[in-house]
N, C-alpha and C positions, 0 to 999 in steps of 0.2 A: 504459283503457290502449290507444294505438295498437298494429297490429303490423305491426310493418317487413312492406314488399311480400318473397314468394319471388320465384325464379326462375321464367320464364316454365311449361316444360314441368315442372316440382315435382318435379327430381330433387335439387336444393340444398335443403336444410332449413334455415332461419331460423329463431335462437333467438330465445327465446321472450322472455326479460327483459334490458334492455339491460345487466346487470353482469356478463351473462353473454359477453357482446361481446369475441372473442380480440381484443388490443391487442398490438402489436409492442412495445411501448415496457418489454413486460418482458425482453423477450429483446436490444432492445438496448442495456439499461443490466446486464443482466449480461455481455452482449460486451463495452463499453465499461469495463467493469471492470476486466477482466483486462487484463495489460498485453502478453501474449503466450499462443498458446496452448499445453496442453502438450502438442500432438504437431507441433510445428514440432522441427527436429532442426539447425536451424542455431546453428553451437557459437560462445559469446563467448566474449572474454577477460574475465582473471579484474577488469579494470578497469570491463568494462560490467555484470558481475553486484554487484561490490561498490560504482560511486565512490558512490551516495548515503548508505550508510549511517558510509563514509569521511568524505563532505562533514559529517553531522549530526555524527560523534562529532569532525570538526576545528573545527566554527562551538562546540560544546558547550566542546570544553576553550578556547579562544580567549574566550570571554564567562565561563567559570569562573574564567582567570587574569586578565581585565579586575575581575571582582568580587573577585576575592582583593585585586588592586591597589587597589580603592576602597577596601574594609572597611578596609585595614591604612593608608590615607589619613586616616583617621578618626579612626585614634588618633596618628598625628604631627601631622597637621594639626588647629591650633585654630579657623581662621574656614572654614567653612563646613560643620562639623562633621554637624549633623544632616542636610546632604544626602549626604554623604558615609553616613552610617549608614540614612540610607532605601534607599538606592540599590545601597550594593556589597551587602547580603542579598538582597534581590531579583535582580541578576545573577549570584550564586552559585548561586540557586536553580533559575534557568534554564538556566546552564549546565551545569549537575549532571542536571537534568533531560533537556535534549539531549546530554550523555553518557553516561547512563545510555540511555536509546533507541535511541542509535547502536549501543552494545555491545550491547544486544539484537537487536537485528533482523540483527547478522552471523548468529551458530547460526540465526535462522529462516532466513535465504537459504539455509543450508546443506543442512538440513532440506528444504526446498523442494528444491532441485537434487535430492538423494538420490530422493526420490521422482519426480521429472519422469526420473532414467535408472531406476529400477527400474519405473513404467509404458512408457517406451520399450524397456525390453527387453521386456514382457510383448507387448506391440503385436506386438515386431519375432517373437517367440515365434508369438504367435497367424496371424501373417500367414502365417507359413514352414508352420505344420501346416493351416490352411484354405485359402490357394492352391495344394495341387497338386493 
């Protein structure tokens, strides 16, 4: 096994095995994660905290009422019967699915805010008793 050259005067220590090798690339796919951090204190509206979970539960019931309208196709209509009965189960499914996800993840956003102002105030806390 090679080992990577030190620094000239050997006050930099070179590790020893290369898996040992600090890599950025974990620190910036947990930046890149987060979509905001939590001690930013610029305040949204309540439009930017919720529309995605809005948009999911509006796409969800919109392809749940397109599958209720196949299913109930399937029994008025006679020719094209089994695709009609393949088809609106499947889009009821999905749509139920992205309704149900939508509803869930509002209480999480909530949840989340809750805690983002009870760490900003602990912040805003610690700051006032350790800066004077």
């Amino acid at each position: 096994m090679e080992m990577p050259p030190g620094s000239p005067d050997g006050s930099e220590k070179s590790p020893q095995c290369p898996e040992l090798v600090p890599s950025a690339t974990g620190s910036t796919l947990c930046m890149s994660s987060r979509s905001e951090s939590v001690w930013t204190s610029a305040s949204r509206s309540r439009w930017d905290i919720y529309h995605k979970p809005v948009i999911v539960v509006s796409v969800g019931a919109a392809v749940l009422l397109f599958g209720t309208v196949i299913t109930s196709l399937s029994c008025v209509l006679s020719h094209n019967q089994k695709v009609y009965k393949m088809s609106g189960p499947a889009f009821l499914s999905l749509g139920l699915m992205l309704l149900v996800c939508g509803l869930v993840w509002i209480p999480i956003i909530r949840k989340k805010q809750k805690q983002r102002q009870k760490s900003q105030f602990l912040q805003s806390l610690k700051s006032f008793f350790f800066n004077r």
